[in-house]
N, C-alpha and C positions, 0 to 999 in steps of 0.2 A: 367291641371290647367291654370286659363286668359287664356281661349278659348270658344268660344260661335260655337256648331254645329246648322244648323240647317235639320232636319228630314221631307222631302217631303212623302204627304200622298195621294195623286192625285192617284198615280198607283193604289191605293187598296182601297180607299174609295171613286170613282169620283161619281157622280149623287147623293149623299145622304145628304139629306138635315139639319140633324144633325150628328157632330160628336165630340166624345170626348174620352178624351186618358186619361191613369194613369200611373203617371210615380214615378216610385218608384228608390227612392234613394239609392244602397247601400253601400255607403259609400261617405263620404264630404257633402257638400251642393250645392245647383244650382237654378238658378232662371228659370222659365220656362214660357213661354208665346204662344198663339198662333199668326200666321199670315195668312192672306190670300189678294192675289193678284187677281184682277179680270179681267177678258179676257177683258171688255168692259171700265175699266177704276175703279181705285179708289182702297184703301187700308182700311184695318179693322184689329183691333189687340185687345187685352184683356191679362190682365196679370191672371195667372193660380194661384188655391187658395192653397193656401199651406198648410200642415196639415189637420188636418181630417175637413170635411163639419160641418157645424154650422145649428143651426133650423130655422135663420130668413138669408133674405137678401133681400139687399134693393139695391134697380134699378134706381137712381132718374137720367133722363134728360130734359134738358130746351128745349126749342123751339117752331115750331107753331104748331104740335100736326101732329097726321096721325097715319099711320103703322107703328107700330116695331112689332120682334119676340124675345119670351122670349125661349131660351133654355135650357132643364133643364135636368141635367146628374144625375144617381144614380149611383155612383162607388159601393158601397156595395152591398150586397150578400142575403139582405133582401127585399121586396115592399118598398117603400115609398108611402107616403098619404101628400097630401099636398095643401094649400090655395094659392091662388095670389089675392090680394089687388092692385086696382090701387088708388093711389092717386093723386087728382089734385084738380083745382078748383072745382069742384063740388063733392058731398057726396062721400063717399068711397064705391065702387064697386068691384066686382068680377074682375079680368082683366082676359078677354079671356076670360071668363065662368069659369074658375078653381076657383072649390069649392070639398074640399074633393075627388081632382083628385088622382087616384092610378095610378102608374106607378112602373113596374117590374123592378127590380137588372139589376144593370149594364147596363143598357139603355139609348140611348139620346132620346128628341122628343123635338119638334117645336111647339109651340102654337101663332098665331097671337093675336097682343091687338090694340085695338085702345084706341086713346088719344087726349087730344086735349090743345096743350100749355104744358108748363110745368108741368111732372107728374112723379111720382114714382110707378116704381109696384116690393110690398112688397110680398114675399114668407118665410113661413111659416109650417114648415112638423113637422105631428104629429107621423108618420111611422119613416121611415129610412132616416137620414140626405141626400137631396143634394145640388149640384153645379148648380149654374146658372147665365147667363148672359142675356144682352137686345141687341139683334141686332135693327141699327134705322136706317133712308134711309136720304138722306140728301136728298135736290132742285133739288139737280141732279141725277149724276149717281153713285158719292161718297157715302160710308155707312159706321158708326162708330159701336163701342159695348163696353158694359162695364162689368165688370163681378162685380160692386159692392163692396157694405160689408156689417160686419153682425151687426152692430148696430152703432145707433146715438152718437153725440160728441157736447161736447160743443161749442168745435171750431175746425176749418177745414183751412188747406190752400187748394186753390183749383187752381193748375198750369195751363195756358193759352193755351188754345185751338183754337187758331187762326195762320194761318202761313203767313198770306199778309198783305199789309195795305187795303184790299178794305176789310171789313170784317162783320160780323152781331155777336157781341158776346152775347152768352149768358150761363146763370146762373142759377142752381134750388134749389132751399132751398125747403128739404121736414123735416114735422114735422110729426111722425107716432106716438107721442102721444096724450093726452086726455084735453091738457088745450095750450092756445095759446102762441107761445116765440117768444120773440123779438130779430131781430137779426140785428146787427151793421157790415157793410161790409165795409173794410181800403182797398185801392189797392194799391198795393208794385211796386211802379214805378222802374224804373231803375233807376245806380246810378247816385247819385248827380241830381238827378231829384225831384221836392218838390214831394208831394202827394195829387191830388185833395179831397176835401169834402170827409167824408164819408157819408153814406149812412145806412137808418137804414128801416128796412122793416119788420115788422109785420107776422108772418106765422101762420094762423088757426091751431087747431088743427085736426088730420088727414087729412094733404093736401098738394099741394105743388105750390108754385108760382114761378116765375122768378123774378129775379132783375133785376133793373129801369136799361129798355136801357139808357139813358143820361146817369148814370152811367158808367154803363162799355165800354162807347165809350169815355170817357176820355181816358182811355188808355188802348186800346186790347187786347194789349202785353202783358198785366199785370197780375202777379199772386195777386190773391183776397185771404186777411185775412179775414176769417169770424168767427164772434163770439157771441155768446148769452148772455142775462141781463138775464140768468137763463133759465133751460130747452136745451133738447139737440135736433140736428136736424142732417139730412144728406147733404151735399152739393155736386153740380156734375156741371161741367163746358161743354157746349155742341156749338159747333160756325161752321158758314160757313164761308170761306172768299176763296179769292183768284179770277179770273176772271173776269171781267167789270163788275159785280156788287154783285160781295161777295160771289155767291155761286158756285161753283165748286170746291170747295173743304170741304169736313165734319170732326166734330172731336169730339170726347166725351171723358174725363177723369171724373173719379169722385176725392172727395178731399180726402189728404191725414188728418185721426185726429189727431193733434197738442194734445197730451200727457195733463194731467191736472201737473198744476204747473208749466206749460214749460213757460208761458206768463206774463208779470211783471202783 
């Protein structure tokens, strides 16, 4: 009890470019996460989903677009079938080509998406529920990943993903419905600190934008309240900083959903 082990996998899984584990509890409770440390530099972590796998999940990160790899685990004992949706600025697309991709029990695999800006890529199985996360590459040689959630909120905090002052933050608000919400972003300055302007930004329907740098270069540090005049969205906080000019260091969290009736 108040003890965290942690379980090196290197000996027995090294060269494989997906992997994923099932850890079954039997008895108490435990929080479980992954990490991985890279020979050439940089960290990546994603917290593990708990309870049985859901049919949707959603992937949104902000930035100026490229390479990520979406990895997708089937812990159960049937095929899964399943769609990936990318969303961003422009129409909604296939991500990766996966359209009615089958994938066997118990399996990981790696699929490449490309992006461009802030984008979300939605998964979707009509087979056997799985797990999935987005690995993304940061400017450098830093890489983050997220491992999501499985549906939209009216409102979201979304904790700061920046660890320097030299820094580039950003922000992605995706809306994976059918009619467009508006959405009003407050930043939670530190205390006894006022709070600048808020900020109110528009999100199409199936799409996904960044919030206004000006914005969030008021204050970096700052964990971001986001909240809709109706209609739910996802929000995910994704930043470089660190280094003579912001990028050497990467970081992606998505936001935690603030509970309905939680907010005056």
């Amino acid at each position: 009890p108040d003890r965290a082990v942690a379980i090196h996998l290197n000996g027995v899984l090294l060269d494989r470019d997906a992997v994923s584990a099932e850890v079954d509890v039997k008895r108490g409770r435990v929080a479980v996460a992954s990490l991985e440390v890279s020979a050439i530099g940089g960290v990546r972590s994603a917290i593990g989903h708990a309870g049985d796998p859901q049919g949707v999940t959603y992937l949104p990160v902000a930035g100026r677009g490229g390479q990520s790899t979406l990895v997708v685990m089937v812990p159960g004992t049937s095929q899964a079938l399943y769609d990936a949706t990318l969303l961003s600025s422009q129409p909604p697309a296939p991500a990766g080509g996966l359209t009615q991709q089958e994938q066997s029990a118990q399996s990981s695999r790696t699929y490449p998406v490309l992006s461009q800006g802030a984008s979300s890529v939605n998964i979707a199985t009509t087979g056997a529920p799985v797990v999935a996360i987005r690995r993304v590459a940061g400017l450098e040689i830093d890489t983050g990943a997220t491992g999501g959630v499985n549906s939209p909120a009216a409102a979201w905090v979304v904790t700061p993903t920046v660890a320097c002052d030299v820094s580039r933050p950003g922000l992605a608000l995706s809306n994976p419905g059918g009619t467009p919400v508006v959405v009003v972003l407050h930043l939670l300055p530190r205390a006894g600190e006022p709070a600048p302007p808020d900020a109110t930004v528009q999100v199409p329907p199936g799409s996904t934008v960044g919030a206004p740098a000006d914005f969030l270069a008021a204050d970096p540090a700052a964990a971001v309240l986001v909240t809709t005049e109706g209609g739910t969205i996802v929000a995910a906080g994704t930043s470089s900083s660190c280094g003579r000019d912001g990028s050497s260091s990467f970081a992606v969290a998505v936001g935690v959903p603030v509970p309905a009736g939680a907010l005056p």
